[in-house]
N, C-alpha and C positions, 0 to 999 in steps of 0.2 A: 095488637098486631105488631111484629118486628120489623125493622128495616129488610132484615133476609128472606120475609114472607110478600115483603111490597116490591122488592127489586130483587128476587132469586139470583138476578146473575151474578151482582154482588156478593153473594155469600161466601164464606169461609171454605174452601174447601172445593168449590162447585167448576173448579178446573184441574183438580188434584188427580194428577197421574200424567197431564199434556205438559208439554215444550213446545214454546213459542218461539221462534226466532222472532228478534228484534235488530232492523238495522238504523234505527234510530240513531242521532249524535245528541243533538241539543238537550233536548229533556229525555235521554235513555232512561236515566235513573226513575224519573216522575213515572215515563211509560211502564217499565220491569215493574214497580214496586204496584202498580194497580192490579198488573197479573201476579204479582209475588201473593199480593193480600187475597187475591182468590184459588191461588195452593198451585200455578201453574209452575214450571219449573223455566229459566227465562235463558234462552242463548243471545247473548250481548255481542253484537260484531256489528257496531258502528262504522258505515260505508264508507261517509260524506262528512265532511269538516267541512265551514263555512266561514268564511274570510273576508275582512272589507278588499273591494277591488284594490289593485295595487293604481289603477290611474286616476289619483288624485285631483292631481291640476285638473280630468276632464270634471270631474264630479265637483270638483269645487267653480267651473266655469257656469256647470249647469247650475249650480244653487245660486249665483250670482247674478245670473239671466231672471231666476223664479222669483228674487228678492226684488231686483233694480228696475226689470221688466215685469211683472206678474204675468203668467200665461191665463189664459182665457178657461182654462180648466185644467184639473190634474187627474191621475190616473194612478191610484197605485193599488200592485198586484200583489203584495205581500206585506205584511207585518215588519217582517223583517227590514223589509226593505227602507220601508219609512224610519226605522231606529237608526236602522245603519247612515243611512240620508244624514240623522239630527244627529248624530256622531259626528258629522263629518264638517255640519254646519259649529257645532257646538267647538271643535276645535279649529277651526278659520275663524272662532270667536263670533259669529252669526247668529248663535240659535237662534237668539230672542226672535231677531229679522226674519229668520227662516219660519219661526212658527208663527208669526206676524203675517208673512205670506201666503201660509197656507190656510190660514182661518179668515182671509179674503177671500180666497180663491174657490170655487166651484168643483169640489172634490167626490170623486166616485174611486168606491176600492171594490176589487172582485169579489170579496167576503168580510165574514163577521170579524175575521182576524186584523186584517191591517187598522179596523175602527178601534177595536181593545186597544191597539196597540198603540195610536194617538191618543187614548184617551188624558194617558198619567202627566201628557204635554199640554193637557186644555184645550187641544183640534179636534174634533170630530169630522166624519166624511159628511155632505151635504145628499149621498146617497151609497146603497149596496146592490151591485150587481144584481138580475133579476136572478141568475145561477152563479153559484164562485167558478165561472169556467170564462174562458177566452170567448165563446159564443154570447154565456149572458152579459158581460161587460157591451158586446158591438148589439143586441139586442135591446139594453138600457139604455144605452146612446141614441137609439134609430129614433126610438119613442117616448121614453120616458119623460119629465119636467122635473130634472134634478138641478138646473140651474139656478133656480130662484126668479125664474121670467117664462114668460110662455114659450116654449120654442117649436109647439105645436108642427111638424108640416117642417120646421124649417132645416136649412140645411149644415152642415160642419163646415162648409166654405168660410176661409179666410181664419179658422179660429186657429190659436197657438194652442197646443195641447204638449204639458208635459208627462211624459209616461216613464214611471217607473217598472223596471222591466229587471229581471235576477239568472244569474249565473251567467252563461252566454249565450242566455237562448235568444234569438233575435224576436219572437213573438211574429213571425212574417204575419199572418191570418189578422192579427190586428191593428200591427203599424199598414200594412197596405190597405183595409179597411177607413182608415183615416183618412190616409194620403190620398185614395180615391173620393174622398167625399171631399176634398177637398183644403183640409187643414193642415196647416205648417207645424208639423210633430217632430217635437225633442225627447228622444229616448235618454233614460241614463241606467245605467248597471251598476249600482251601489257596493254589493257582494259578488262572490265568486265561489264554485263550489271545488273542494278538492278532495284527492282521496285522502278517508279516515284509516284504517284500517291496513295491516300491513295484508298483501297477497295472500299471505301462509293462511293469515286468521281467516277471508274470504275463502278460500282454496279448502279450508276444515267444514265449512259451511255447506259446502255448494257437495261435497261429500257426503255431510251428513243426510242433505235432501233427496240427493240421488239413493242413498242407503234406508230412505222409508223410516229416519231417526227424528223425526219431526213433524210433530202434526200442523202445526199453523206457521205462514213467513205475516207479519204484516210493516205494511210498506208506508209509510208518511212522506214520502218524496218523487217526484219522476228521478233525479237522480240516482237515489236508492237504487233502484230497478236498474236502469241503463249500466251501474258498477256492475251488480251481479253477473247481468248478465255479458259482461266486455270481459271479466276474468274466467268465465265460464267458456269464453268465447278463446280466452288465449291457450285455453287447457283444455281444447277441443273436449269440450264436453257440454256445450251450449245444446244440442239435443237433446243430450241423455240428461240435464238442468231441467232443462222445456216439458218432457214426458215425467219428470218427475214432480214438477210443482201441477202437473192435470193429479197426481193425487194428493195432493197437498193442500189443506185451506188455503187460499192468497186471501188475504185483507189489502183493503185500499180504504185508506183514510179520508176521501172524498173523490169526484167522480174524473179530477185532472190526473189523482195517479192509475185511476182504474182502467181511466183511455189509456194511457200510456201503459200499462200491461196487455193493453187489448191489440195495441199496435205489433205488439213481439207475439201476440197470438196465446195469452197465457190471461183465461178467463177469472176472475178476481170473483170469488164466491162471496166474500163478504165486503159491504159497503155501506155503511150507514146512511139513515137517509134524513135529511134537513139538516144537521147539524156535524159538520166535516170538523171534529176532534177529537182529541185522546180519547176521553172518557165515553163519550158514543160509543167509540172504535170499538173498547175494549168490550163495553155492552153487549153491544152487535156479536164482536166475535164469540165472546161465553154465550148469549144464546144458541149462537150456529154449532159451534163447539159440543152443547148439552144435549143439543137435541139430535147430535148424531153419533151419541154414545150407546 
């Protein structure tokens, strides 16, 4: 039996004749080349570049507090975020102290990703969200016994909790969630998102969608989405973007970017389910893709 007869959607071929937008930045290349290898043909218009914050001093006060003070628990939302953190530790000359801190500390991350992502540092989380979503992070909190003690019944009063939080979303649903149960929470914004892509490249895009030149967008970011549609939006053409992607596959690489196209009212036909990454995505999307040839 072949690999191409155990997992069809991988095969050679078995997206030949589709165009995919991709607005991927980070790993565009890794993403194109898994639809390259199944014959799809790949539009590359990375949205979003990703940058350490420009405020330093605040991020190096906050690693100083984690280090000198240990908080009571920590909280990170992203892979990224944690690298970016030990970037940051690493040149304040900290690491060692900062990963010394955190393999104390009582760690919960939204997903499988920010744990990959300590791994290659020797930290592991001490727990993973019941869902990679803002809800199941305050759901694993309510109940869970990811601390290493019974916490049964008890309550978040009086705990220091540091939460790493990305770009500038303020995360209100979970910092107030905190602060009302009680605990003294330190946010920090390690990155920062900006735009990748120049207008014109965006503006070819958002055309081609409207022009029915594109069978599938998929999306790996809330930011991703919010670009589209704020140039869409300057080039008064954000309806006629909106009515065009209801014929369009949308992909959502897990269910944080799916809400957020749900919020602009632009239903995400494909979403993988358990496991929010590339190779899923791509899965997911060549079944959806095949089976509506």
């Amino acid at each position: 039996m072949t690999a191409a007869s155990v997992l069809p959607e991988a095969a050679a071929g078995a997206l030949a004749g589709r165009r995919v937008a991709l607005p991927e930045s980070r790993a565009l290349e890794v993403f194109a080349g898994l639809l390259e290898r199944r014959g799809a043909e790949v539009w590359r218009c990375p949205l979003i570049a990703i940058h350490d914050s420009p405020d330093r001093t605040a991020i190096e006060a906050w690693l100083h507090r984690a280090i000198e003070a240990p908080f009571d628990r920590l909280i990170f939302l992203t892979g990224e975020g944690f690298t970016r953190l030990t970037g940051f530790a690493r040149s304040a000359e900290r690491e060692d102290a900062w990963l010394a801190a955190v393999a104390r500390t009582p760690t919960l991350v939204r997903g499988p990703k920010p744990g990959r992502a300590m791994k290659p540092f020797g930290v592991r989380p001490d727990a993973i969200a019941a869902t990679p979503t803002t809800e199941g992070i305050i759901e694993t909190l309510s109940g869970q016994d990811w601390a290493g003690q019974d916490r049964a019944g008890q309550h978040l009063a009086g705990q220091r909790i540091g939460v790493q939080l990305y770009g500038a979303e303020p995360n209100r649903r979970l910092l107030e969630f905190l602060e009302q149960s009680g605990a003294e929470v330190f946010p920090v914004w390690p990155y920062r998102y900006a735009d990748a892509a120049e207008t014109g490249c965006v503006t070819g895009l958002i055309e081609a969608l409207i022009a029915g030149e594109v069978d599938a967008i998929a999306f790996t970011s809330q930011a991703q989405v919010r670009r589209l549609l704020a140039v869409a939006r300057a080039d008064d053409r954000h309806d006629a973007l909106r009515a065009a992607l209801e014929g369009t596959v949308v992909a959502a690489i897990g269910p944080v970017v799916a809400e957020e196209l749900r919020t602009h009212g632009i239903s995400p036909a494909v979403v993988p389910e358990g496991r929010y990454f590339m190779k899923p995505l791509v899965s997911a999307l060549t079944r959806h893709l095949r089976a509506a040839a």
